[in-house]
C-alpha positions as CSV (number, residue, x, y, z in Angstrom):
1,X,7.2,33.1,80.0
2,X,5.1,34.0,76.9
3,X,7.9,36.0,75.1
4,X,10.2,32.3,75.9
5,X,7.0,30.1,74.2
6,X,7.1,33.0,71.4
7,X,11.0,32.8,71.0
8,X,10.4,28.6,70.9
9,X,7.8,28.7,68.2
10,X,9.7,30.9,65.9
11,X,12.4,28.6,66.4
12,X,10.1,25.6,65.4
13,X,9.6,27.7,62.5
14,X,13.0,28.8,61.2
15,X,14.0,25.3,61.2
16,X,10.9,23.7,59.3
17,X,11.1,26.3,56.6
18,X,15.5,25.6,56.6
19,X,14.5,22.2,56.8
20,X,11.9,22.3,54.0
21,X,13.9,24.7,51.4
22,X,16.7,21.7,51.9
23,X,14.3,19.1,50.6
24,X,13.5,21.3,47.8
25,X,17.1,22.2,47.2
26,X,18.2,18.7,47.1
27,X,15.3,17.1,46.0
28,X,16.9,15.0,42.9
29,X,15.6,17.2,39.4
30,X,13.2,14.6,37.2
31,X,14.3,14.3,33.9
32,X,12.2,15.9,31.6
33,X,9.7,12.9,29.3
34,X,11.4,12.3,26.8
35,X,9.9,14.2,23.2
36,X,8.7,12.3,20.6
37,X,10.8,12.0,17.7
38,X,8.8,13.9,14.9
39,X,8.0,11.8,12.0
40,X,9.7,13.4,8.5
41,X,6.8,13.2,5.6
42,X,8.9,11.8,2.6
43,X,6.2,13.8,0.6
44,X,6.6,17.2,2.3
45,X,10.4,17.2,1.6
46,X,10.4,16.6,-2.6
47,X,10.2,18.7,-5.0
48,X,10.6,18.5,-8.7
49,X,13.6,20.9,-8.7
50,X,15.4,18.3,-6.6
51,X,15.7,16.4,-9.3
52,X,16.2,18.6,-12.1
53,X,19.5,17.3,-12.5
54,X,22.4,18.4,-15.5
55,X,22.6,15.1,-17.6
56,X,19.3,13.9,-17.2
57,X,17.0,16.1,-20.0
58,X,17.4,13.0,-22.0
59,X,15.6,10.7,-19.2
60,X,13.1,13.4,-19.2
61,X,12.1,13.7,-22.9
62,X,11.9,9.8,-22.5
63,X,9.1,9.4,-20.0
64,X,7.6,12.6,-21.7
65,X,7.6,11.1,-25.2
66,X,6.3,8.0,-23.3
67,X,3.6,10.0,-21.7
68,X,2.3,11.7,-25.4
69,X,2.3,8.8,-27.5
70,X,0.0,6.9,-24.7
71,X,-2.1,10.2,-24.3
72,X,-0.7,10.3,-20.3
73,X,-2.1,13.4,-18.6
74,X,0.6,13.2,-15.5
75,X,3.1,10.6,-13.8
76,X,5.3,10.4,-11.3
77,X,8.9,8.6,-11.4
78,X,10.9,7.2,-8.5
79,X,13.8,5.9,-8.7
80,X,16.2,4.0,-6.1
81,X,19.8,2.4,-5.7
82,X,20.6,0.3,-2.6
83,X,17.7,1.4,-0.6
84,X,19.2,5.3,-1.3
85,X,16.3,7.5,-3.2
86,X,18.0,8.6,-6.6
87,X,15.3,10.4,-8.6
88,X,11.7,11.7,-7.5
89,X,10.0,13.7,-10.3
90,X,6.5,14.3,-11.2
91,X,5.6,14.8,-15.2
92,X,2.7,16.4,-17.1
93,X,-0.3,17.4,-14.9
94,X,-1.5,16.3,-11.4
95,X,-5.0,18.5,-12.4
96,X,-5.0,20.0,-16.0
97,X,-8.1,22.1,-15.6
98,X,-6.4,24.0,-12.5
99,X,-3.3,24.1,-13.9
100,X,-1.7,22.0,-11.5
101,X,1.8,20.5,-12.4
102,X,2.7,17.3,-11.1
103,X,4.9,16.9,-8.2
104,X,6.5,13.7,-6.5
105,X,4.9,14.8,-3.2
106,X,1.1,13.8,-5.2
107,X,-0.3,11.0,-4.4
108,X,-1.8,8.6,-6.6
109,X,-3.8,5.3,-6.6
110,X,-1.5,2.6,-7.1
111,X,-4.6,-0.3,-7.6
112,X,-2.7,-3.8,-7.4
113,X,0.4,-2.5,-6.1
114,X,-1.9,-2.3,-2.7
115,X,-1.1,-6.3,-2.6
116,X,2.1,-6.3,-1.7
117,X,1.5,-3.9,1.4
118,X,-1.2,-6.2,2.4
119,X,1.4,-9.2,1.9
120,X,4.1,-7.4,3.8
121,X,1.1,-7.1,6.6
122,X,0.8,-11.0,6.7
123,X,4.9,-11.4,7.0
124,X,4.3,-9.1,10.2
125,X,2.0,-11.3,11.6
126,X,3.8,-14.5,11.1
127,X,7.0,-12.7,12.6
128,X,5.0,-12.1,15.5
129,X,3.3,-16.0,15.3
130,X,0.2,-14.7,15.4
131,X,-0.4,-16.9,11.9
132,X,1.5,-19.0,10.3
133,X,1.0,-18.6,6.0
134,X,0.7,-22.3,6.3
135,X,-2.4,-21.9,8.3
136,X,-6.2,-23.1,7.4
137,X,-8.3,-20.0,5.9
138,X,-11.9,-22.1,6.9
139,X,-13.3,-24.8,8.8
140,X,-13.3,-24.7,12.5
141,X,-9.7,-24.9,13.4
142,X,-9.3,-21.9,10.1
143,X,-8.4,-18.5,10.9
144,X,-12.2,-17.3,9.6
145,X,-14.4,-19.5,11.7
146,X,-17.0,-17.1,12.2
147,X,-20.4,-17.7,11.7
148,X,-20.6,-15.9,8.7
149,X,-18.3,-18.0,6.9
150,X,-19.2,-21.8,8.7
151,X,-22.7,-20.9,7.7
152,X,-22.0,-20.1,3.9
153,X,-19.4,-23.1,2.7
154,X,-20.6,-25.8,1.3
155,X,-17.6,-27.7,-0.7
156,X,-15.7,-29.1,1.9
157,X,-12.3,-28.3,-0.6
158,X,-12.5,-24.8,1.4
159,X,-11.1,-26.4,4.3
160,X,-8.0,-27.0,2.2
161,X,-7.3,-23.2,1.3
162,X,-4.2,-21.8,3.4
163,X,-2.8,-18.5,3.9
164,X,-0.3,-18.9,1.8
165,X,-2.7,-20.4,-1.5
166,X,-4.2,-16.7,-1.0
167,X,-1.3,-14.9,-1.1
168,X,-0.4,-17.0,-4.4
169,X,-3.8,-16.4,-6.3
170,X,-3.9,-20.6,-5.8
171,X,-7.6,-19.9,-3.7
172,X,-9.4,-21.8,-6.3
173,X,-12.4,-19.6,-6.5
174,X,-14.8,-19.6,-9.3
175,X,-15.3,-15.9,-9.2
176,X,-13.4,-12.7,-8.5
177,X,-16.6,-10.0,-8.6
178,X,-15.2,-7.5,-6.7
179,X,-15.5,-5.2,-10.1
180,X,-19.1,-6.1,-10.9
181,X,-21.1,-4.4,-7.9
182,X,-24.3,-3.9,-10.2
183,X,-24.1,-7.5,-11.2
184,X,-23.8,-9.0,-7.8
185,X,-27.0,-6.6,-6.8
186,X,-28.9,-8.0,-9.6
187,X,-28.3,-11.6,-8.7
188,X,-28.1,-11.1,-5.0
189,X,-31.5,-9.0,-5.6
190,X,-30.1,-6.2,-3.3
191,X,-31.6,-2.7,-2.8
192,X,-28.0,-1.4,-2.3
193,X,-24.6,-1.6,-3.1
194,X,-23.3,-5.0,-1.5
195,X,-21.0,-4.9,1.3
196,X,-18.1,-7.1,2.0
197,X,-20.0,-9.6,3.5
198,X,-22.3,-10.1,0.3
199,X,-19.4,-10.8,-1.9
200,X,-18.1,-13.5,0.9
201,X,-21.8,-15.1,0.6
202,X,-21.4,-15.2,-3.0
203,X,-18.3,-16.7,-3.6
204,X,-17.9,-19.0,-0.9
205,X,-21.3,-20.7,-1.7
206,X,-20.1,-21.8,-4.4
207,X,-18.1,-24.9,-5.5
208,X,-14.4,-24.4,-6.1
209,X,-13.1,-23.9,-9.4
210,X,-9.6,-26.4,-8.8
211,X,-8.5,-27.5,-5.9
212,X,-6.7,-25.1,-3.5
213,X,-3.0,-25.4,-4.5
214,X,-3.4,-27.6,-8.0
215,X,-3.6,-24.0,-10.0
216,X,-3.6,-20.4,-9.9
217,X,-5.6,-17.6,-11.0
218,X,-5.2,-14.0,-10.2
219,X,-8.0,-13.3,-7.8
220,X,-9.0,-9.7,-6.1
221,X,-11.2,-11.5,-3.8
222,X,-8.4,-13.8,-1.9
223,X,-6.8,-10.4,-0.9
224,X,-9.8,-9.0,0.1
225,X,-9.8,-12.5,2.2
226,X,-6.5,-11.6,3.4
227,X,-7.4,-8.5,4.5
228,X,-10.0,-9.6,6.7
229,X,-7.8,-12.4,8.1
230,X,-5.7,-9.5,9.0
231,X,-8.1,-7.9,10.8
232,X,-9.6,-11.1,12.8
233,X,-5.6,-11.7,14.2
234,X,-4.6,-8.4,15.0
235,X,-7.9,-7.5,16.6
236,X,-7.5,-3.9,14.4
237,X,-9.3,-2.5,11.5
238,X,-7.6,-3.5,8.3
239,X,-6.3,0.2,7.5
240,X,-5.4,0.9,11.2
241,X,-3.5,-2.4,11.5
242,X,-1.3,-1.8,7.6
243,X,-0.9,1.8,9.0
244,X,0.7,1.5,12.1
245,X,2.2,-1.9,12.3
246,X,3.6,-2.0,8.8
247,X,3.8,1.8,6.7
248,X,4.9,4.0,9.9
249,X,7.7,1.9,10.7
250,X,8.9,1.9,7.4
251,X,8.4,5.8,7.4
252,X,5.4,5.5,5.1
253,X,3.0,8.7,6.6
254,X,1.2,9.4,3.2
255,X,-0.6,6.5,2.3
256,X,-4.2,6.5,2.6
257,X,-7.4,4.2,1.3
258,X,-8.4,6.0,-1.5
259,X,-12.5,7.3,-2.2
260,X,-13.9,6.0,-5.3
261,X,-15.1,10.1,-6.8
262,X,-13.7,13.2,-7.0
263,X,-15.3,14.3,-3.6
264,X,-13.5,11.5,-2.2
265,X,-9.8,13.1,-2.9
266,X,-7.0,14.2,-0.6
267,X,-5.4,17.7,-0.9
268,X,-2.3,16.4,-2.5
269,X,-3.9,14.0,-4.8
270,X,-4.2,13.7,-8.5
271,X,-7.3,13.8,-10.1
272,X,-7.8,10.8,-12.4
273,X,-8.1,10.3,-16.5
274,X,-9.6,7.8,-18.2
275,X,-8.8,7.1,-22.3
276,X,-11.2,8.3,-25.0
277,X,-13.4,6.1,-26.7
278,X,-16.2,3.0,-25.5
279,X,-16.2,2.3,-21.9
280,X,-15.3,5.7,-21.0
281,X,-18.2,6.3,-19.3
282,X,-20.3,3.6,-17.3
283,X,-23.1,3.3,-14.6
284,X,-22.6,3.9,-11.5
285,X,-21.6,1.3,-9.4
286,X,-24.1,1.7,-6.4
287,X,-27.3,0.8,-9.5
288,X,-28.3,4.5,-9.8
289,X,-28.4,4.1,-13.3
290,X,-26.6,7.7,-13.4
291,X,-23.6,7.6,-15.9
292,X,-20.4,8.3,-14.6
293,X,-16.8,8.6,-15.6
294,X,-15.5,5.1,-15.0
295,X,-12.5,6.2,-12.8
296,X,-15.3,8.4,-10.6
297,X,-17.8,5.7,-9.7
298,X,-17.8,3.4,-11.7
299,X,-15.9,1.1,-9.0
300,X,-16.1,1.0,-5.0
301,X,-12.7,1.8,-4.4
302,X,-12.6,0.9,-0.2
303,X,-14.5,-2.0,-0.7
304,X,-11.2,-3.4,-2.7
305,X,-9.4,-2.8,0.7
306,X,-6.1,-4.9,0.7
307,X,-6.5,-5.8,-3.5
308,X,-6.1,-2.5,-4.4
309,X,-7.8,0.6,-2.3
310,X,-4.2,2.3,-1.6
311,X,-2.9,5.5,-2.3
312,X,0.5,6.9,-2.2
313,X,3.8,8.6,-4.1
314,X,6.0,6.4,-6.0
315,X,8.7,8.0,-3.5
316,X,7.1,6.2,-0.6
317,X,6.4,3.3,-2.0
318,X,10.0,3.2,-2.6
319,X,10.5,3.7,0.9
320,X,8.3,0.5,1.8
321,X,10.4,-2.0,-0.8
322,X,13.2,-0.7,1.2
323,X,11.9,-2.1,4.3
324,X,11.4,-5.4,3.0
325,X,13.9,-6.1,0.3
326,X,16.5,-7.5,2.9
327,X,19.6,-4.8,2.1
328,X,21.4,-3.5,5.2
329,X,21.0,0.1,4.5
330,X,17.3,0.9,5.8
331,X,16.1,-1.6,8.3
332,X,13.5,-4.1,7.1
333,X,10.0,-4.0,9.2
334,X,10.1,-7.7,8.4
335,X,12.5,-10.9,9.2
336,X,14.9,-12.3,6.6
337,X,13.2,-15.3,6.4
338,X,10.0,-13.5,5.3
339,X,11.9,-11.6,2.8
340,X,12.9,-14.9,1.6
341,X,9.6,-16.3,1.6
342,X,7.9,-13.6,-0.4
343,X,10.7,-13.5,-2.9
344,X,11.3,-17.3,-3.6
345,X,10.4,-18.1,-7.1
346,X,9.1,-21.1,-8.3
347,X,9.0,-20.8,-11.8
348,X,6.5,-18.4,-14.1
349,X,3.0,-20.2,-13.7
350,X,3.4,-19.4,-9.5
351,X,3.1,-16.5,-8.0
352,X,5.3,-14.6,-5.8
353,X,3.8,-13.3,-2.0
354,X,2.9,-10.4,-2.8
355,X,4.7,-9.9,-5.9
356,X,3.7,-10.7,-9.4
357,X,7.2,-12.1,-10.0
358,X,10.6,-12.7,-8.6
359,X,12.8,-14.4,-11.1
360,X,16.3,-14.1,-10.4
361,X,17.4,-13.0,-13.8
362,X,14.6,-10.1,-14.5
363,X,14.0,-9.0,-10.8
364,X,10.9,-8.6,-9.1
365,X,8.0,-7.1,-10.5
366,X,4.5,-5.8,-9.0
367,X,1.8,-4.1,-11.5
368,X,-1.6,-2.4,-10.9
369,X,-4.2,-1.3,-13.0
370,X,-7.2,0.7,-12.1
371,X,-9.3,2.5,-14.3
372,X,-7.5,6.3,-14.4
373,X,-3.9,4.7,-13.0
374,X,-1.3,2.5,-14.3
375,X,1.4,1.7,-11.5
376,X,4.7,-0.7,-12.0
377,X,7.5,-1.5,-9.2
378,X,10.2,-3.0,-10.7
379,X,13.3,-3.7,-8.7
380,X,16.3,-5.0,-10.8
381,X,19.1,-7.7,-9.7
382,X,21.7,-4.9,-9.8
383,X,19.6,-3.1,-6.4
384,X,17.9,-0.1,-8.6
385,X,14.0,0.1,-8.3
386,X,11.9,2.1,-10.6
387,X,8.7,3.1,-9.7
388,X,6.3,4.8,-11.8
389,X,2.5,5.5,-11.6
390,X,-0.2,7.4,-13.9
391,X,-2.9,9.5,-13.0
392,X,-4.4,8.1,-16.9
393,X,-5.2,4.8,-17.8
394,X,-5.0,3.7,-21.1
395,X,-6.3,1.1,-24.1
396,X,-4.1,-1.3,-22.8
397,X,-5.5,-2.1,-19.4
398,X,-3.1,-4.3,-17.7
399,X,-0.8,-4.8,-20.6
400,X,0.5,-1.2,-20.2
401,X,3.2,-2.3,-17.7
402,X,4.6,-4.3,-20.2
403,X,5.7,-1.0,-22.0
404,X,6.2,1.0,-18.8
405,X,8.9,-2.0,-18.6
406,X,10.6,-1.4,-21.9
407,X,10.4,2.2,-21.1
408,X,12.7,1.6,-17.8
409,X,14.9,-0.8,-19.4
410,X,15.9,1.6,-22.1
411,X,16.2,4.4,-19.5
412,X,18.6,2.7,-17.4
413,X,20.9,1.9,-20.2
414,X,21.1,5.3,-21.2
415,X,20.9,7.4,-17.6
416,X,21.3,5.0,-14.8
417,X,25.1,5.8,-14.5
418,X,24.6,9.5,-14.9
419,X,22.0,9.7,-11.7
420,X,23.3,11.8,-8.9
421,X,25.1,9.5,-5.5
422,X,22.8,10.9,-2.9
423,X,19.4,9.7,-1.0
424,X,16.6,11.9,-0.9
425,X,14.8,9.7,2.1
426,X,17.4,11.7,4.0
C-alpha cells in the first residue's frame, strides 16, 4: 500500500516538473527594452584637421589677417550649405598662456546670439498652443499675472505689450539695465547684487517710453521677460525647458549658461580677451569695489539668461539654424508657419523674431557682443550660413559684425565654390 502512495506521488511529481519545464520552454521570450539611441556630441567629433582642406590656405590667411589687424586672440569658423556642415575650424588661441590652440569643438559665449534660441523656444510653445505670440505679457488675463508684477505696474500702457512686441524689441521700456548692476544697487539701495526680480521692480514701475508696438528699441530686458514667460508656461526652469525641448532635439548637447569669471568656465571653453586701452578694467559688478577685467566680472552673465547667457561652438549653432530654417534636409524642431513668422520682414526699422534681420535680398542676420566675444550668424539667400565667434572683443563693440560681414562676403566670393561636398553633422 505505502510503496503504491510512494509510486503515486512520484508520479504527481514527474508530471509537475514536465509540466512546469513546458511553461518555461514555451513561455513566449520578452523582447529585450529597447536601448536608447546614444546622442552624437557634434563637438566631440571635429577637429581642425577635418578641415584642413587643399584649396582653402587662402580662406585661412583671410580670417587670420582678419584676426591680426583687429588684435583677435582665437575664433572659430563654421560654415554650412543646405543644412550640410562644410567647414568647422578653430583659429589663433583658445588659451594663450597654456598654449592651447583653438579647436571647433571650444565653446564660446555667443552674447546676443542667445536670442534667437530663446525665440526658437517661444515658436515651441505656440506649436504646442501653450501661448500664442499674440498674447498679453501683463494685466490679469497676461501671461505674467503674478503678484510680483500686478503689484509693481503702474502705466496701464503695459497691458498692451504682447509676446510678440518682446520678441521685436517694440516693449516700449524706458530702461534696459541689465548691464548696470552697480547702478541699479545704488538706486535700489541694495546690500547685494540685484536679482531678477529687482530689475523687473525697476523697470516696470516706470512709465513706458512709446507705446507698445508704435516703435522699437533693442532691449535686453524684454528677453529676459521672455525668458521668464517661458518658464511660467512650460512649468520648467528657463535653461531646463531651452535644453531639452528645443537644443536636444535639434542635436544641440554642448550648449550651456555661461559663468560670468574664469572659475565659472567649462573644460572645453575659451578663456576670454578684452582690447587694450580705457575700460579694460572695471568694478566688479556685485559693488565690491575690487577691479576686474571687464569680461571676468564685470557683468552677471546668468542673470542675462535668454538675452545673452549662452554658450556654445559655431558648429552647433549651425546645427540649431538647421532646425529652424525650414529646408528639408535636417528636420526643423519647429512648424513652417513659425519659421515663417520669425523670418517675415517688414522693412529695416522692425525687427525680425529672433533675428536682427531677414531681408530677402541680404539674408538673415543675428549679431552678439559681449565684452571678450564678438559672434555673427549670417545665413545667405543661396542656403550657405557662416558662423563665426571670438574669444576677443574689440574697439568696435557692436559695430565689429559689420566687418566680420565684409570679411564673409569676400570669403565666399573667393572660396565658397572650392569647399569640400560633404556634412560634418554626419
Amino acid at each position: 500500500m505505502k510503496k503504491g502512495i510512494t509510486t503515486i506521488i512520484l508520479s504527481i511529481i514527474a508530471a509537475a516538473a514536465i509540466a512546469t519545464a513546458f511553461v518555461i520552454i514555451h513561455k513566449p521570450l520578452q523582447k529585450p527594452a529597447p536601448l536608447e539611441k546614444p546622442r552624437i556630441y557634434l563637438n566631440d567629433t571635429l577637429s581642425n584637421k577635418m578641415s584642413e582642406i587643399e584649396g582653402l590656405e587662402g580662406l585661412d590667411r583671410k580670417v587670420r589677417t582678419y584676426m591680426q589687424q583687429w588684435h583677435i586672440k582665437g575664433a572659430s569658423l563654421a560654415i554650412m550649405r543646405n543644412d550640410s556642415l562644410l567647414y568647422a575650424k578653430g583659429y589663433g588661441w583658445a588659451e594663450e598662456a597654456k598654449g592651447i590652440k583653438m579647436e571647433p569643438s571650444h565653446i564660446l559665449r555667443m552674447a546676443s546670439v542667445s536670442k534667437l534660441i530663446t525665440a526658437a523656444g517661444i515658436m515651441v510653445l505656440q506649436d504646442r498652443d501653450s501661448l500664442s505670440i499674440k498674447d498679453t505679457v501683463f494685466g490679469p488675463s497676461g501671461i505674467l499675472n503674478d503678484t510680483l508684477f500686478t503689484s509693481v505696474i503702474r502705466d496701464r500702457n503695459y497691458k498692451k505689450i504682447t509676446v510678440e512686441h518682446l520678441l521685436r524689441h517694440q516693449g516700449g521700456f524706458y530702461r534696459d539695465p541689465l548691464f548696470s548692476s552697480r547702478d541699479v544697487m545704488n538706486q535700489m539701495q541694495l546690500d547685494c547684487p540685484p536679482v531678477k526680480e529687482d530689475f523687473y521692480r525697476l523697470v516696470l514701475g516706470r512709465q513706458l517710453r512709446f507705446m507698445p508696438g508704435e516703435w522699437q528699441k533693442y532691449s535686453n530686458f524684454g528677453y529676459l521677460l521672455l525668458s521668464e514667460i517661458i518658464e511660467k508656461v512650460s512649468g520648467k526652469p528657463y535653461e531646463q525647458f531651452i535644453r531639452e525641448d528645443v537644443l536636444y532635439p535639434a542635436g544641440c548637447f554642448d550648449m550651456h549658461i555661461g559663468g560670468s569669471y574664469y572659475s565659472d568656465k567649462r573644460e572645453n571653453e575659451v578663456r576670454y580677451y578684452t582690447h587694450e586701452g580705457d575700460g579694460k578694467f572695471v568694478e566688479e559688478y556685485t559693488g565690491s569695489g575690487r577691479m576686474v577685467e571687464r569680461c571676468y566680472g564685470g557683468n552677471n552673465i546668468p542673470l542675462l539668461s535668454g538675452a545673452g547667457a549662452w554658450c556654445g561652438s559655431p558648429a552647433e549653432i549651425a546645427r540649431l539654424v538647421a532646425s529652424i530654417d525650414g529646408k528639408p534636409e535636417v528636420k526643423d524642431i519647429i512648424s513652417p508657419e513659425a519659421v515663417a513668422q520669425m523670418t517675415e520682414y517688414f522693412d529695416k526699422d522692425t525687427f525680425s523674431l529672433g533675428w536682427n534681420d531677414t531681408a530677402p535680398e541680404k539674408g538673415w542676420s543675428r549679431t552678439g557682443t559681449l565684452s571678450g566675444t564678438a559672434a555673427l550668424v549670417k545665413y545667405f539667400p543661396d542656403g550657405e550660413c557662416w558662423i563665426m565667434i571670438t574669444n576677443t572683443s574689440t574697439w568696435r563693440g557692436p559695430g565689429q559684425a559689420r566687418y566680420t560681414d565684409a570679411l564673409f562676403k569676400q570669403c565666399r566670393e573667393l572660396y565658397s565654390d572650392k569647399l569640400p561636398a560633404r556634412n560634418l553633422f554626419e
